[in-house]
BADREN-570748 format. One record per residue (C-alpha): residue number from 1; residue in one letter; y, x, z. Coordinates in steps of 0.001 Angstrom, whole numbers. Each point is the difference from the previous one (the first is absolute). Layout:
N
   seq   type        yy        xx        zz
   NUM      a         Y         X         Z
...
REM end
This chain:
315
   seq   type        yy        xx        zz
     1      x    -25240    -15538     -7127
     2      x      -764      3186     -1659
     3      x       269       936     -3691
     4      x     -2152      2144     -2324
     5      x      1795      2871     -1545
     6      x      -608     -2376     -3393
     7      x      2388     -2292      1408
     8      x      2472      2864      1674
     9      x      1166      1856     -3238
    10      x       283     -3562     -2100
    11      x      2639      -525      2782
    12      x      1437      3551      -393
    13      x      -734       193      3652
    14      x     -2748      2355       517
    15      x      1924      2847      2375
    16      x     -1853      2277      1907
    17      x      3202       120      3020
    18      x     -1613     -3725       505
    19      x     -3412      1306      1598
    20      x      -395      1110      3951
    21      x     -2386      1892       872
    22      x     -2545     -1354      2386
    23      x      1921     -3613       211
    24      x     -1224     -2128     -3029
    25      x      1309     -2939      1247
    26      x      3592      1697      -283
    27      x      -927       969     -3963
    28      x      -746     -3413      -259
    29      x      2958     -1183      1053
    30      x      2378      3007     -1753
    31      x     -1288     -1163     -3428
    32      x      -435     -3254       427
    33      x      4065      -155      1198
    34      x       651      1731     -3361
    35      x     -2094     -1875     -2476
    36      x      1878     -3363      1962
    37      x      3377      2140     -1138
    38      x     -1011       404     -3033
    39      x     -1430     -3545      -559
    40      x      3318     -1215      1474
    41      x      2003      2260     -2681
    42      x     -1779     -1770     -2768
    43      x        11     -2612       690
    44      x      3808      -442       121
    45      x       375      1589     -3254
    46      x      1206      3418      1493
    47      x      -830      3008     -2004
    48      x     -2347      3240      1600
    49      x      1583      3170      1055
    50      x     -1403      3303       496
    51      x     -1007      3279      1559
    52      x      2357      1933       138
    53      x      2585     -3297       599
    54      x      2244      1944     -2883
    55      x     -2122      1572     -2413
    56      x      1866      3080     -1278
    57      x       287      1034     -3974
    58      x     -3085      1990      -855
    59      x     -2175      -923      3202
    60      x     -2885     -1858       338
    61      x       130     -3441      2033
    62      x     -2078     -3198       480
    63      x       283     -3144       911
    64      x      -193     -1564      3658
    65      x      -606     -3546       591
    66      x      1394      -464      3425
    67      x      3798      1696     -1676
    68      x      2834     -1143     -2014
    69      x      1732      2167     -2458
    70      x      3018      1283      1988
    71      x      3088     -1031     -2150
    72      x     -1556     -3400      -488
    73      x      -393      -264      3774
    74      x      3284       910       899
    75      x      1684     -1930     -3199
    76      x     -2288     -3239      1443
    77      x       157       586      3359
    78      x     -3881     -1408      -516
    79      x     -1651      2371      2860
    80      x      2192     -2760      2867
    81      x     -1501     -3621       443
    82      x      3262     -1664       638
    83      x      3426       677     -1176
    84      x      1317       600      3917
    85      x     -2891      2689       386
    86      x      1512      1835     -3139
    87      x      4055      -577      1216
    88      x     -1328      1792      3254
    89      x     -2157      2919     -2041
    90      x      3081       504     -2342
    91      x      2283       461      3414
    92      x     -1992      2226      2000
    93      x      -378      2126     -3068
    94      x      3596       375      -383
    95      x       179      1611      3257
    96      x     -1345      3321       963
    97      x     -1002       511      3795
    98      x       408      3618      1122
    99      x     -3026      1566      -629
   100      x     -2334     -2239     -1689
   101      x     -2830       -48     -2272
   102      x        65     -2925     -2757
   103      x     -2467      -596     -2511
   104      x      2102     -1812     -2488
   105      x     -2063       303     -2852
   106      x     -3099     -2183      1956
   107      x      2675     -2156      1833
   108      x       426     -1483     -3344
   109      x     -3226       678     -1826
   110      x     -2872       251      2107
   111      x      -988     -3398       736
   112      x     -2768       784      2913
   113      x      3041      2376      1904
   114      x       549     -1310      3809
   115      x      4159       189      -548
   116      x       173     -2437     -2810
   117      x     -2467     -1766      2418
   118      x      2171       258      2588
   119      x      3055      -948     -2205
   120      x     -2232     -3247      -785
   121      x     -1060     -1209      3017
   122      x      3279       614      1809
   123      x      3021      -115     -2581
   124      x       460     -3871       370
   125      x       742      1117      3827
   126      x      1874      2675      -681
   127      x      2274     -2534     -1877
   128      x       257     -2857      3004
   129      x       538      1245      3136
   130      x      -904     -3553      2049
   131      x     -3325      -319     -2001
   132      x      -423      3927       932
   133      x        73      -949      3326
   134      x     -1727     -2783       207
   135      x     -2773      2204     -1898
   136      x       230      2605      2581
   137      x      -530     -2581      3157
   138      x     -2692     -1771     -1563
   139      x     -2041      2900      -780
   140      x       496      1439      3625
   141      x      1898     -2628      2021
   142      x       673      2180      2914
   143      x      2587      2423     -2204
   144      x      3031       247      1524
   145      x      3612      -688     -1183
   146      x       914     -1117     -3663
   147      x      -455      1908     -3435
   148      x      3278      1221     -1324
   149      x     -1210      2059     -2744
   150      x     -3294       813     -2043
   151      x      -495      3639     -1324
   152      x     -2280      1480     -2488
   153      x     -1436      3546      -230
   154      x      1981       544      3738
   155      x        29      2894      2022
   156      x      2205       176      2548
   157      x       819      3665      -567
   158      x     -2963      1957     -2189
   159      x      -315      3389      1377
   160      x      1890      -446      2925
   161      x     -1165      1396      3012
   162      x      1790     -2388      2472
   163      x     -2814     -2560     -1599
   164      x     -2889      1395     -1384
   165      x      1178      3009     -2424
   166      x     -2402     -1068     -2994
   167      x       749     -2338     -2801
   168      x     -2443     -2812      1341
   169      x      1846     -3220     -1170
   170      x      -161     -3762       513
   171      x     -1305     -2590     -3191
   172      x      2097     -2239      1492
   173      x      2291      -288      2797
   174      x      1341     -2938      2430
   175      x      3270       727      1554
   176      x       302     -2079      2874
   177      x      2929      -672      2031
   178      x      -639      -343      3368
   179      x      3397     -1391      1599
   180      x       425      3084      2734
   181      x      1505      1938     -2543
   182      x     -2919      1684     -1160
   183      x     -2450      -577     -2888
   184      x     -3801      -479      -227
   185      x     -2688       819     -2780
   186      x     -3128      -895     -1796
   187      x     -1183      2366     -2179
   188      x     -2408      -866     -2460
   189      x     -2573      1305     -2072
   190      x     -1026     -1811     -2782
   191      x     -3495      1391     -1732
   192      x     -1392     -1754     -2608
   193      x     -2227      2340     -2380
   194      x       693      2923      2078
   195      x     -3187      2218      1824
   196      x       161      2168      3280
   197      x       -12      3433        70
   198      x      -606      2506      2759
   199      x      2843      2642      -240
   200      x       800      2819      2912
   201      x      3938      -190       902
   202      x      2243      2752      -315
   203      x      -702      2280      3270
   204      x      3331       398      1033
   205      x       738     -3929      -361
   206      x     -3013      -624      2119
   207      x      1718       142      3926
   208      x      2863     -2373     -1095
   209      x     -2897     -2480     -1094
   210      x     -1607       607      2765
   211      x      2850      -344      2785
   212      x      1465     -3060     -1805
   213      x     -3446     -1371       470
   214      x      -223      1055      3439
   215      x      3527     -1497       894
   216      x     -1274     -3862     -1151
   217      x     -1944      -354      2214
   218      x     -2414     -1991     -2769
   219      x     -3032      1959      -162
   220      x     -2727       418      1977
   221      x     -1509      3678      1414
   222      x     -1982      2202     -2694
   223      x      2264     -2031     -2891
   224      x       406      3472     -1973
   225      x     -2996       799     -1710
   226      x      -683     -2805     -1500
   227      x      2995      -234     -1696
   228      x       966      3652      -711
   229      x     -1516      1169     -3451
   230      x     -1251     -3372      -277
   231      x         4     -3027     -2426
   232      x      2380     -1686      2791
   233      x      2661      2927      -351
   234      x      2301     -1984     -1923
   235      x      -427     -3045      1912
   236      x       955      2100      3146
   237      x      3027      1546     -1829
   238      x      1597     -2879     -1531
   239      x      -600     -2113      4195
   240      x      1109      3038      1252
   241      x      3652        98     -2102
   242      x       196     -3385      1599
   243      x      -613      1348      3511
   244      x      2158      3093      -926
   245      x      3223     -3176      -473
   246      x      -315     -1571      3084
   247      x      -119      3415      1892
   248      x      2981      1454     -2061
   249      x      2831      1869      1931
   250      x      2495     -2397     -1740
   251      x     -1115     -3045      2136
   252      x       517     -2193     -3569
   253      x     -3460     -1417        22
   254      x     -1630     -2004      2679
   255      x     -3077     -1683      -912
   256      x     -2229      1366     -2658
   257      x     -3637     -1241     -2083
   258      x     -1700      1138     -2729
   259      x     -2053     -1994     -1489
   260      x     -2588       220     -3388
   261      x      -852     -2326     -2840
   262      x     -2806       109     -1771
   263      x     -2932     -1397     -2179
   264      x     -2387     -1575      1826
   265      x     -2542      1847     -2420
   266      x      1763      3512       296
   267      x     -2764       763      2726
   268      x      1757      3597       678
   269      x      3097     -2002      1920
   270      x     -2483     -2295      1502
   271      x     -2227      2203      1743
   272      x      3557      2406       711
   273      x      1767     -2843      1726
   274      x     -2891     -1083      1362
   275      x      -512      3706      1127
   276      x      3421      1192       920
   277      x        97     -3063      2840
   278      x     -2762      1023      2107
   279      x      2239      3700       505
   280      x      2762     -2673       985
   281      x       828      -677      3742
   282      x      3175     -2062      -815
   283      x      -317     -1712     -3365
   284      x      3736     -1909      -391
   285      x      1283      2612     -1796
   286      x     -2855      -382     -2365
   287      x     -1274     -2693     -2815
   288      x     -1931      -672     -2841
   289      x      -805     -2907     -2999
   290      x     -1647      -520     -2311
   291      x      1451     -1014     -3484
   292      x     -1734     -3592      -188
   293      x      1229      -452      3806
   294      x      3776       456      -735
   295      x      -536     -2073     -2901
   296      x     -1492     -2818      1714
   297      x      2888       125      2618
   298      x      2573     -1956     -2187
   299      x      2662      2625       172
   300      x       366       182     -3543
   301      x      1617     -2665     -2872
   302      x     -2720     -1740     -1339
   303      x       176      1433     -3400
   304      x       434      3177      1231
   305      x     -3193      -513      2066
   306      x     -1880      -903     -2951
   307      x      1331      2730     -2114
   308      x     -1239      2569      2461
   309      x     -3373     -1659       440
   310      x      -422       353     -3832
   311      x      1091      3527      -144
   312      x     -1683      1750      2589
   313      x     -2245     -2405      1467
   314      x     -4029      -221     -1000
   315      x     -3497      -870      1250
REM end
């Protein structure tokens, strides 16, 4: 569905960050995810925030649809579809990894941003270990070992060099115990309104990439180009911190996945996945689903389920 810029700036939701180049199908999607925010917003009775998320004194703002005002969103907690989601939002932002970047203000504010997403579709995990884990072997039965802990915003040590020496970071993270006293992972991305960019790594990063890469094993011959510089970088990165785990010099991690959720309509991580296979020789320590497909697997309360659906789900 597409909408006229008529319809757009009745919504407050005509914003330019929205279009992509050459890839209207993407624009399509990008606005009509925000107008569904903003739709959603109103029609549980949530006031609109704005650009910048705190105005300041004596500047100019305006309203976005597809926002909350900040100190109503973190007074409400109204950004989270479920009370667990917010419990595990408010805990992970009263701890400060070494290192990281954390957009608090769009955490709480922004309803299209993919870590409240994440913080949605995973927090009633986060909060029930056994259901976790049940989640985690239905979605990909052959995971080893047991989950013993669910992360958010995880990296296992940003700007390390032992791993990968950037701040690339997991959504979400399943800690799995494997029973030989070391631990497993699946690190997830979870995209929602989010676009792919093509973006050149940092030179001097580039032959740790590459030999971590090289040392898995995964990928098949001529695997490089297409993802250096590309609109797969980040896809490469954030597998790659998982490969960078398993072949750490502390021996603590064993078995290692990451995996991406996503949209079926966000078409740039459909044709990506889709994409970033065919470079794969050895795909186990690589997955991907769609949002409609993990909701359809009956990990999730019912309610929950529904509440997600109604949030982020549309035709």
């Amino acid at each position: 569905m597409s909408y006229s810029r008529t319809e757009l700036e009745a919504l407050y939701c005509l914003e330019a960050d929205d279009r992509v180049p050459k890839r209207p199908e993407m624009t399509a999607f990008r606005q009509q995810a925000r107008v569904h925010q903003a739709q959603w917003r109103e029609s549980k009775g949530h006031p609109i925030g704005s650009q910048p998320i705190v105005p300041r004194e004596g500047s100019r703002s305006r309203p976005v649809g597809s926002r909350l005002p900040l100190d109503y969103a973190r007074e409400t907690g109204a950004n989270f579809v479920t009370a667990v989601a917010l419990d595990a939002a408010s805990a992970r932002t009263s701890i400060t990894e070494r290192e990281q970047s954390f957009d608090h203000q769009r955490l709480w504010a922004e309803l299209l941003w993919s870590s409240t997403f994440a913080f949605n579709l995973f927090g009633d995990l986060a909060a029930d270990l056994e259901r976790a884990d049940r989640a985690v072997h239905t979605l990909w039965p052959d995971v080893p070992g047991t989950v013993c802990e669910v992360r958010f915003a995880h990296s296992p040590g940003r700007l390390d060099r032992s791993y990968l020496g950037n701040l690339v970071a997991f959504d979400v993270a399943f800690v799995l115990e494997l029973g030989d006293g070391t631990q497993g992972i699946v690190g997830v991305r979870s995209a929602y309104h989010d676009r792919l960019k093509p973006q050149l790594p940092k030179p001097e990063r580039l032959p740790r990439y590459v030999e971590v890469t090289e040392r898995s094993g995964a990928f098949r011959p001529g695997w490089l180009d297409p993802v250096n510089g590309t609109e797969l970088i980040h896809t490469w990165l954030e597998h790659a911190l998982v490969l960078s785990m398993v072949q750490h010099q502390s021996g603590a991690w064993s078995w290692g996945r990451y995996a991406v959720v996503h949209p079926a309509g966000n078409t740039d991580f459909v044709d990506a996945c889709a994409t970033y296979r065919t470079l794969l020789a050895d795909e186990s320590t690589f997955a991907s689903i769609t949002l409609e497909e993990l909701l359809a697997a009956g990990i999730l309360s019912a309610a929950t389920t529904a509440a997600l659906r109604e949030r982020y789900v549309f035709d």
